[in-house]
C-alpha positions as CSV (number, residue, x, y, z in Angstrom):
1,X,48.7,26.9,-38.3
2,X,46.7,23.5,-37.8
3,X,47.7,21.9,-34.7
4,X,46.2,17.9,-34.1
5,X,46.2,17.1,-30.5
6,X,46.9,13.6,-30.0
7,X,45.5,11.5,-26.2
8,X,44.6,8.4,-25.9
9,X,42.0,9.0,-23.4
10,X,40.0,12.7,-23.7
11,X,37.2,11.5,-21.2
12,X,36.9,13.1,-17.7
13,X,38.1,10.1,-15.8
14,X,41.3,10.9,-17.9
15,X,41.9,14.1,-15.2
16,X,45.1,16.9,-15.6
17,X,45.5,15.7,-18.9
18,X,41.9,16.6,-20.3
19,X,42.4,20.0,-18.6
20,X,45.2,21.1,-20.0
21,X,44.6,19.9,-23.9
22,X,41.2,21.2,-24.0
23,X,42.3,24.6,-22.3
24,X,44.6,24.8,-25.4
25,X,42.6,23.4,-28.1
26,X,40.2,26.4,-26.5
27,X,42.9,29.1,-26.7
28,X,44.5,28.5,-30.3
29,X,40.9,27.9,-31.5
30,X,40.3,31.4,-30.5
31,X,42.9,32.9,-32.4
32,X,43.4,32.5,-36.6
33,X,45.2,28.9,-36.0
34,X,42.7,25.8,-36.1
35,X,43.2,23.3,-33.4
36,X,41.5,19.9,-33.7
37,X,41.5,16.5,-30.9
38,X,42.4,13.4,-32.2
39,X,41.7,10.2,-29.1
40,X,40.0,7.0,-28.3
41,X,37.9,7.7,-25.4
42,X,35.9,11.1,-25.2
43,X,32.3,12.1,-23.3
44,X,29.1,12.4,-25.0
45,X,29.2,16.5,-26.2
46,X,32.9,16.8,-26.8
47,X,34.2,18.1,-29.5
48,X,37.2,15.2,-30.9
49,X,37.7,12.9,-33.3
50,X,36.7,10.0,-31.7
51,X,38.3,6.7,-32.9
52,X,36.9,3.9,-29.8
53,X,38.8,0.6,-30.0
54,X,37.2,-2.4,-30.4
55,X,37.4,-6.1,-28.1
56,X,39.7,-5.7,-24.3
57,X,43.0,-6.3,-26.3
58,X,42.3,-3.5,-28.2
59,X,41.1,-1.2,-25.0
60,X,44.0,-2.1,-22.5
61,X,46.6,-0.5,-25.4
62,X,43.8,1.9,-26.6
63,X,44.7,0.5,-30.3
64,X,42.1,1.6,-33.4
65,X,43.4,1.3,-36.8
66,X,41.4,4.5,-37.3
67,X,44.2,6.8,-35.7
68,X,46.4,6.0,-37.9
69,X,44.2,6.1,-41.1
70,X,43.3,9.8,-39.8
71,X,46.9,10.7,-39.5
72,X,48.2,9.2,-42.9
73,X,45.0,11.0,-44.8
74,X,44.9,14.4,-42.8
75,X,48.4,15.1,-41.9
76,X,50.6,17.4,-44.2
77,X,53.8,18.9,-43.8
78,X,52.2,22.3,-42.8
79,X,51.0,20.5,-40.1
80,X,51.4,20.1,-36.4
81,X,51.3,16.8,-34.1
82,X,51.2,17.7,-30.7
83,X,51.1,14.6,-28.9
84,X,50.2,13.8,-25.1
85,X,51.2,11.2,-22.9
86,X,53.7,8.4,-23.8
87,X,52.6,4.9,-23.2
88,X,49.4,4.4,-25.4
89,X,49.1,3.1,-29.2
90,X,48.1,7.0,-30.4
91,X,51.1,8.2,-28.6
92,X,53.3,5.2,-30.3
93,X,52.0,5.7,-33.7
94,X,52.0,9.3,-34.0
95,X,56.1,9.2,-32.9
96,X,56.5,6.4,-35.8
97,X,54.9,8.3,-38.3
98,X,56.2,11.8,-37.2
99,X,59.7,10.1,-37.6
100,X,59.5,8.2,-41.0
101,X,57.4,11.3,-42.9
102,X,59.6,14.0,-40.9
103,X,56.6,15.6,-40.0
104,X,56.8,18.6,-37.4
105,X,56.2,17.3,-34.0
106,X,56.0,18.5,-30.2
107,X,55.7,15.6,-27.3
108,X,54.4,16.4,-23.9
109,X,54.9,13.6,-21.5
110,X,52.8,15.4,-18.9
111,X,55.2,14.1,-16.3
112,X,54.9,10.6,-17.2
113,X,58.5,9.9,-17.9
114,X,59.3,11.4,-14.0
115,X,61.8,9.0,-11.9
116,X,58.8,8.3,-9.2
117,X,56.6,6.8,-12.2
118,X,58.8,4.1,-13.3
119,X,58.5,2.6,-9.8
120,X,55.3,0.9,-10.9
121,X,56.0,-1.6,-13.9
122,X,59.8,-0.6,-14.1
123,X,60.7,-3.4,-16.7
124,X,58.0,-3.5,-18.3
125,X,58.1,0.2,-19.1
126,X,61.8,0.0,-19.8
127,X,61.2,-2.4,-22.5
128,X,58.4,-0.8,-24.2
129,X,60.4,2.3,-23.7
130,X,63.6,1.4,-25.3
131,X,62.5,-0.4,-28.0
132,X,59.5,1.1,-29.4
133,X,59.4,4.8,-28.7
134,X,62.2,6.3,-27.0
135,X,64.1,6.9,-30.8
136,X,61.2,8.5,-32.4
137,X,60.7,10.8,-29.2
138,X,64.1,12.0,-29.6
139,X,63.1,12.9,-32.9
140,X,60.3,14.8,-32.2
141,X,61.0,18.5,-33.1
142,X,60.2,19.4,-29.5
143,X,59.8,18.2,-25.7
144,X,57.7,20.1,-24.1
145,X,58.4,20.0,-20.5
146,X,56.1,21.6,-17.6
147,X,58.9,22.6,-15.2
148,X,63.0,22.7,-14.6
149,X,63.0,19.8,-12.8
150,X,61.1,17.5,-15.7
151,X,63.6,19.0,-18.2
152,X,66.4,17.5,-16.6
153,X,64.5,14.3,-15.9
154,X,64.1,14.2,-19.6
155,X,67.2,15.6,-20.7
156,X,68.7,12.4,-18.8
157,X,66.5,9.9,-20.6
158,X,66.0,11.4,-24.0
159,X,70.0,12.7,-24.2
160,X,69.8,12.9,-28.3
161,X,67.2,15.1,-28.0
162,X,66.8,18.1,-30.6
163,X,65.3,20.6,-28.2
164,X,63.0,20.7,-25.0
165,X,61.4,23.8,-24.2
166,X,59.3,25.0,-20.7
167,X,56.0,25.8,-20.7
168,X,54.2,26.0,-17.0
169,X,50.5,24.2,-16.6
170,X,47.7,27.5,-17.5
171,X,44.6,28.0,-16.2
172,X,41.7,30.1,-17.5
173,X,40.8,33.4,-15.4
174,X,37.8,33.7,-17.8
175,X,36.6,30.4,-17.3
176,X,36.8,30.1,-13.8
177,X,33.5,30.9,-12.1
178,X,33.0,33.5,-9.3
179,X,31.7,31.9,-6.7
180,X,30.7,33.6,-3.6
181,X,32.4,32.3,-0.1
182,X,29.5,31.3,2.6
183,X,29.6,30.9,6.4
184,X,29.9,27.2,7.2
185,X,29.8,25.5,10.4
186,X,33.3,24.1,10.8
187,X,36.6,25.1,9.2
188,X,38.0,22.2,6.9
189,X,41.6,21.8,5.0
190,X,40.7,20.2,1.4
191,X,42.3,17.3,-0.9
192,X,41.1,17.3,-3.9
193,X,42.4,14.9,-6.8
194,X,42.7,11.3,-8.2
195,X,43.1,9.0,-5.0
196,X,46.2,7.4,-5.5
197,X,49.3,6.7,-3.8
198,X,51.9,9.0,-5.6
199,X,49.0,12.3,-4.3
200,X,50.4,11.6,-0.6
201,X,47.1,11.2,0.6
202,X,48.5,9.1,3.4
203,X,51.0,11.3,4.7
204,X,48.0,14.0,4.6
205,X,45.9,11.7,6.5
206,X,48.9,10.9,9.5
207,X,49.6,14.6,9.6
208,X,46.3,16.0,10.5
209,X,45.6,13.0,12.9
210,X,48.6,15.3,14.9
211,X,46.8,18.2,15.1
212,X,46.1,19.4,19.0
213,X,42.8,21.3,17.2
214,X,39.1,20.0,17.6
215,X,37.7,23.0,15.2
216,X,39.1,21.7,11.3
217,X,37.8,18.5,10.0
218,X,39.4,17.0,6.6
219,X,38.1,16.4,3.2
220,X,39.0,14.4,0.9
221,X,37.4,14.8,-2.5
222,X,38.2,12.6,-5.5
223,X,36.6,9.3,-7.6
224,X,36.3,6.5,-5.4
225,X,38.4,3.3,-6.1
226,X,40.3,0.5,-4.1
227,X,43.1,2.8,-2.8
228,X,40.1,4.6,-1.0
229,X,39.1,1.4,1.0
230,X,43.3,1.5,2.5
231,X,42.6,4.9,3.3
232,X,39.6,4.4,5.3
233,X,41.2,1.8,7.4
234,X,43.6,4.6,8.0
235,X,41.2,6.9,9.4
236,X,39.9,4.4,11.7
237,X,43.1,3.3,13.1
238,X,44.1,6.5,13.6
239,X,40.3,7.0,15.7
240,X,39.8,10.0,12.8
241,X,36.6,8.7,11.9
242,X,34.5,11.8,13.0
243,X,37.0,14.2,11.8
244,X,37.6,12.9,8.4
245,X,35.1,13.0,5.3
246,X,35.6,10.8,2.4
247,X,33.1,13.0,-0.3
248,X,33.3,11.6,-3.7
249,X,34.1,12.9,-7.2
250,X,32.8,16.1,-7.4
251,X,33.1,18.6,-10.6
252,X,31.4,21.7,-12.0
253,X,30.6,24.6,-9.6
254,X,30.3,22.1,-6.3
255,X,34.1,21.7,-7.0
256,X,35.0,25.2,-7.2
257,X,32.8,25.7,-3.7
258,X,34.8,23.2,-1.8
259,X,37.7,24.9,-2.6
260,X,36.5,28.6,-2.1
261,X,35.1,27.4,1.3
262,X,38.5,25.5,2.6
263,X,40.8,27.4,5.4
264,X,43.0,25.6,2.8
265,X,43.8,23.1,-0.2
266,X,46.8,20.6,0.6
267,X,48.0,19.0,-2.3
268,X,51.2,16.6,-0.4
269,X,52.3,14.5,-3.9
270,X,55.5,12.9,-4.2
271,X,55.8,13.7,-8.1
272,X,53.3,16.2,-10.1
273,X,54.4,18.6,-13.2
274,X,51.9,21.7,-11.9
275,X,48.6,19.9,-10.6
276,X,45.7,21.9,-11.9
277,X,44.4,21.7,-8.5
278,X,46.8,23.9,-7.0
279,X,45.8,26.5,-9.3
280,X,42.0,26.3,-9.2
281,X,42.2,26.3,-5.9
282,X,44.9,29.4,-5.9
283,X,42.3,31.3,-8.1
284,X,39.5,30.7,-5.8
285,X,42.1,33.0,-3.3
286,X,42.3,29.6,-1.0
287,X,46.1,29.2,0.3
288,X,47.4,26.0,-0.9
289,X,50.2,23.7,0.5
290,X,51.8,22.0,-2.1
291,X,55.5,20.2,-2.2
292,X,58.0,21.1,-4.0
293,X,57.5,18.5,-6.0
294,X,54.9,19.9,-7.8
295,X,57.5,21.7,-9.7
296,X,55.7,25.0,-8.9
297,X,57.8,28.0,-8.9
298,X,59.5,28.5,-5.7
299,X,58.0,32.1,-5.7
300,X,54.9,30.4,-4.6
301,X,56.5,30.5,-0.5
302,X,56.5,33.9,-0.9
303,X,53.4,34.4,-2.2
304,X,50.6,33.1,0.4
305,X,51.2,29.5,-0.6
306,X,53.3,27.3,0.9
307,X,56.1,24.8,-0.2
308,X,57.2,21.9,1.4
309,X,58.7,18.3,0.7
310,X,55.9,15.2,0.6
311,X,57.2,14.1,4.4
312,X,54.6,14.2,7.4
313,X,56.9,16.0,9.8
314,X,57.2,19.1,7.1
315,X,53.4,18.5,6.4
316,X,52.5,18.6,10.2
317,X,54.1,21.5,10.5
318,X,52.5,23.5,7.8
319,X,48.8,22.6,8.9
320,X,50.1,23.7,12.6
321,X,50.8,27.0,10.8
322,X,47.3,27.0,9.0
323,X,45.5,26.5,11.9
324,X,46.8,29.3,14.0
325,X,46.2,31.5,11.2
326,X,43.2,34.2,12.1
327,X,40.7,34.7,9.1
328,X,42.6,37.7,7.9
329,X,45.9,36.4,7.7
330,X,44.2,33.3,5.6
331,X,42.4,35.9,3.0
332,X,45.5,38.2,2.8
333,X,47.3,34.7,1.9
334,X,44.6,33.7,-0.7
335,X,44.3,37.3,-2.6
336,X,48.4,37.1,-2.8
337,X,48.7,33.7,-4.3
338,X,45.7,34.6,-6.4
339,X,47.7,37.4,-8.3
340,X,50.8,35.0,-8.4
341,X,48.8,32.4,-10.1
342,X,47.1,34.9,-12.8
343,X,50.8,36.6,-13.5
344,X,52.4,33.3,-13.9
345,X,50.1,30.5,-15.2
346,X,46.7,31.8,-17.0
347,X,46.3,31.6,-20.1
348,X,45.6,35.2,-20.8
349,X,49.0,36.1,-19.4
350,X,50.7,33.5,-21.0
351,X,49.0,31.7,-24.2
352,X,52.2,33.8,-26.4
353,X,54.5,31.1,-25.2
354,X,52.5,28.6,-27.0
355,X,52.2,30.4,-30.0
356,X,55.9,31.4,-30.4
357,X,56.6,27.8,-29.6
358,X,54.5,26.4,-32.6
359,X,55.5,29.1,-34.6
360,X,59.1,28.0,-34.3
361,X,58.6,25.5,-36.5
């Protein structure tokens, strides 16, 4: 099979999304099917077809005629479009093509469609949605959908849809590093992730400030941007400023440290479709709090992690249970949700599901 992989934005600012297509360009390139990435916005060293738009009109849409002269001279009927995301010109003319050549197709939204998303722009999105794209993604030949709870979202939106299958968020076991956990001075619970409103930062933030506990500090780890500065004024109103560390986007084997060094990763988001986060940090045997949001199986309670919904007085509670944890407890929590994480969502456990879905048609 040849499979073209369709984002509008491949670069690392891009986050989850970047993650997950290059982990599967990765896998099916390492079996007898050839995978190739199609975008407009890619690093210096990656491996894509890189088609950059030209003038700020052309940017905020991430238009280039050259996606579409790609697609109508390499596309056949033996192949497939996978395409990611939903609001971008490759996303838009991909679906229009897919539809008028009946070529086979499978959309991932990566939980762009979800109900907390249309908050932001609603009209504007409802438009766009209705009139330009929403027919041609009901024609794709499948939805892909990360958990239960975005099938039904999509079900709901897209109800002339042919089929949407579920296929979890995988990690790599293989290319995870092995870093080796150090003594530090002072325990610390870890955020790690774009800095944005819908991540629940905030309600992090409020929760720790009611902590009775001197000995954790918090970290929060991601690109710096405006929603930082509101978080910082935060901090000081809540008199945090000692106990809370603001440290930047960090990547590589400094990333996979934090996290192998927390007590524990909290990842608080009102709407997520499996954040990659939870499972490096899962991998790097560091309990996680997530919500249940997240739309991680509900296993994960039962498995050293913990589950809650994105509101402080749950959150509050959980770190209270963190903190009294002794070292052993937090280890014996981190080696269960490690195994969890490698049974359910790497790829070397689960890179079949992909193939039999592709196969399909």
């Amino acid at each position: 099979m040849k499979i073209n992989h369709i984002v509008e934005d491949f670069s690392v600012d891009s986050g989850g999304v970047r993650t997950v297509v290059e982990a599967l360009d990765f896998n099916l390139n390492n079996t007898e099917n050839k995978s190739i990435i199609l975008t407009t916005k890619a690093n210096k060293g990656d491996r894509v077809h890189l088609n950059t738009p030209h003038g700020k009109i052309a940017e905020s849409w991430r238009y280039s005629k050259g996606i579409k002269q790609f697609l109508e001279r390499e596309v056949s009927n033996n192949s497939i479009n996978h395409i990611h995301g939903v609001w971008m010109y490759p996303q838009y003319i991909s679906l229009k093509l897919g539809a008028k050549n009946n070529w086979k197709t499978v959309f991932t939204p990566h939980g762009m469609l979800e109900p907390w998303l249309w908050k932001d722009g609603y009209f504007k999105k409802k438009i766009y949605f209705d009139n330009l794209i929403k027919k041609n993604i009901e024609n794709s030949s499948v939805i892909h959908a990360i958990t239960s709870v975005e099938r039904d979202n999509l079900y709901k939106l897209l109800p002339k849809s042919k089929r949407i299958d579920i296929i979890p968020n995988l990690i790599s076991l293989k290319n995870t590093p092995k870093i080796e956990k150090e003594e530090i001075d002072k325990k610390y619970i870890l955020f790690l992730g774009r800095i944005h409103p819908i991540k629940g930062i905030d309600l992090l933030i409020k929760a720790f400030s009611k902590l009775k506990s001197n000995s954790f500090t918090l970290k929060i780890t991601g690109k710096k941007n405006n929603y930082q500065e509101e978080l910082k004024k935060l901090v000081i109103s809540l008199d945090l400023q000692n106990k809370v560390e603001f440290c930047g986007q960090v990547t590589g084997n400094k990333k996979y440290k934090l996290y192998k060094e927390a007590f524990a990763f909290v990842a608080p988001s009102f709407s997520e479709v499996v954040g990659m986060v939870n499972l490096e940090a899962a991998l790097m045997k560091t309990p996680v709090i997530s919500t249940f949001q997240t739309g991680l199986l509900p296993e994960w309670n039962k498995n050293g992690g913990i589950l809650i919904n994105p509101k402080i007085e749950e959150l509050t509670l959980a770190l209270n249970e963190v903190i009294n944890w002794s070292e052993k407890e937090r280890d014996e929590r981190g080696n269960l949700l490690n195994s969890f994480v490698e049974n359910n969502y790497s790829w070397e456990h689960k890179l079949n599901t992909w193939l039999d879905l592709y196969s399909s048609l």
